[in-house]
MIMARBA-541928 format. One line per field, with one value per residue (C-alpha): residue in one letter; z, x, y. Coordinates in steps of 0.25 Angstrom, whole numbers, plus 5000, padded with zeros to 4 digits. Layout:
<rs>
bamar	[a_...]
zz	[Z_...]
xx	[X_...]
yy	[Y_...]
</rs>
This chain:
<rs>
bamar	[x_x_x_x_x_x_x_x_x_x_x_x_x_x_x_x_x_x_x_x_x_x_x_x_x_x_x_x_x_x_x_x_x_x_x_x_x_x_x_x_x_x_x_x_x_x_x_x_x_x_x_x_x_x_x_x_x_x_x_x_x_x_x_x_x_x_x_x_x_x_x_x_x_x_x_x_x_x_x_x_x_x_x_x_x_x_x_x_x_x_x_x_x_x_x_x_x_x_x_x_x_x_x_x_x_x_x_x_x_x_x_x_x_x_x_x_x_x_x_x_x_x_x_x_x_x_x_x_x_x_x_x_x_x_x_x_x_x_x_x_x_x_x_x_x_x_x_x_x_x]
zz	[5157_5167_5159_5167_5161_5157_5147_5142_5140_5133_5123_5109_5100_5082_5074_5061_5052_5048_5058_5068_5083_5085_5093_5101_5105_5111_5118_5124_5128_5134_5143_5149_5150_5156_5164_5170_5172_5182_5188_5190_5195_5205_5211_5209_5218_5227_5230_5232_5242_5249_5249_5256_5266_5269_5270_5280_5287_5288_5293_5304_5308_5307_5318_5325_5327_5330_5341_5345_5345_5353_5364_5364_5367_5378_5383_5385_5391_5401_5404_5404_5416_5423_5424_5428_5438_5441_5443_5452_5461_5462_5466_5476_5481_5485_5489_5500_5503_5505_5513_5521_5523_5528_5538_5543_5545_5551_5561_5564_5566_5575_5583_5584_5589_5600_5602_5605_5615_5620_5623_5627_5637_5644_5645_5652_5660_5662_5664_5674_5683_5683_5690_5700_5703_5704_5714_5720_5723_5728_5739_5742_5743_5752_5761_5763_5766_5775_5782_5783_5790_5800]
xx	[4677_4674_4675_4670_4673_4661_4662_4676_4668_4657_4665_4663_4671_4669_4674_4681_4682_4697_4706_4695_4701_4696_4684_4688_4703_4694_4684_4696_4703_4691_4688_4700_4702_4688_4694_4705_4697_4688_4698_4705_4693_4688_4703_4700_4688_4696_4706_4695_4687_4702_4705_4691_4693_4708_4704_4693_4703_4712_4702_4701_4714_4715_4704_4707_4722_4715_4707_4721_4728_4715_4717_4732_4728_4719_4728_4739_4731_4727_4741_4743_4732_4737_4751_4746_4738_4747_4757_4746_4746_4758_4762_4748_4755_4768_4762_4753_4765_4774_4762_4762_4776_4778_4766_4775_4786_4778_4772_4787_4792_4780_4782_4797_4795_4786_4796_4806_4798_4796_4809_4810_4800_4806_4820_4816_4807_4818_4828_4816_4814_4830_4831_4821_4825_4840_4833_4825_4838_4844_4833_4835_4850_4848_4838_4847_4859_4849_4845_4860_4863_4854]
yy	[5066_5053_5041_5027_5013_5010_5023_5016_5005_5011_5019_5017_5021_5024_5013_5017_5008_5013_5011_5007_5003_4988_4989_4977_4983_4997_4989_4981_4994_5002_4988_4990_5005_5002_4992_5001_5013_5006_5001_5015_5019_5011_5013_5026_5024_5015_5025_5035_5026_5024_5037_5041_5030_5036_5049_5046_5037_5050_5059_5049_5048_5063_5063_5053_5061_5072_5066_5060_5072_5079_5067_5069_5082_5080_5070_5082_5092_5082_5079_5092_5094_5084_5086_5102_5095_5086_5099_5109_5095_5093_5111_5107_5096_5102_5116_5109_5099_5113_5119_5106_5106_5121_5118_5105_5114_5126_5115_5108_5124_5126_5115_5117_5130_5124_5112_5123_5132_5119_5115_5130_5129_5117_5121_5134_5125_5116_5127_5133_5118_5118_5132_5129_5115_5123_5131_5119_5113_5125_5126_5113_5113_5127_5120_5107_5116_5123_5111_5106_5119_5118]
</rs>
């Protein structure tokens, strides 16, 4: 049974003539019990009102932390693919840089092979304008020895 204030305040109650309460002590303590009940019950409806404003106040944070937790989230896998990007770039990077440096050392090997049948060719040209200026001179010394003879 619900009872409001204004039922306390309304309340009447017999009068007997022996032993009777005073009417004027009852009325007294129904104002005030009247008194504290609508105060208990418009705390009772603060509170509510506060506890509604609280708990929407939660859901929203409990919302908004999800959506932060979805960001943080998104913000890894980002990171994530990036640094996998990063890494794939960096095996590009060096595999090329190896590719490019084996080619270097083909070309310097190839053209140290031509320097050397180079440098081959000209000592056995050398070697070839020494034996006939040896045998240049050995026609010229016979032909001066000829001549002195005569």
């Amino acid at each position: 049974m619900n009872i409001s204030p204004l039922d306390i305040q309304q309340q009447q109650f017999k009068v007997k003539t022996f032993r009777g309460l005073d009417p004027d002590d009852v009325d007294a303590f129904l104002q005030t019990v009247a008194g504290e009940m609508e105060g208990l019950i418009r705390e009772n409806s603060q509170m509510k009102e506060q506890q509604a404003r609280q708990s929407r106040e939660m859901f929203d944070m409990a919302e908004k932390e999800r959506e932060l937790r979805e960001t943080l989230l998104s913000a890894q896998r980002v990171i994530e693919e990036m640094k996998a990007n990063a890494r794939k770039e960096a095996e590009l990077i060096v595999s090329e840089a190896e590719i490019k440096g084996e080619r270097i050392v083909a070309d310097s090997e190839r053209q140290l092979g031509a320097l050397k049948s180079r440098i081959e060719e000209v000592r056995r040209q050398k070697i070839q304008f020494e034996m006939s200026f040896k045998g240049l001179l050995d026609s010229f010394s016979r032909q001066l020895i000829s001549d002195e003879q005569v």
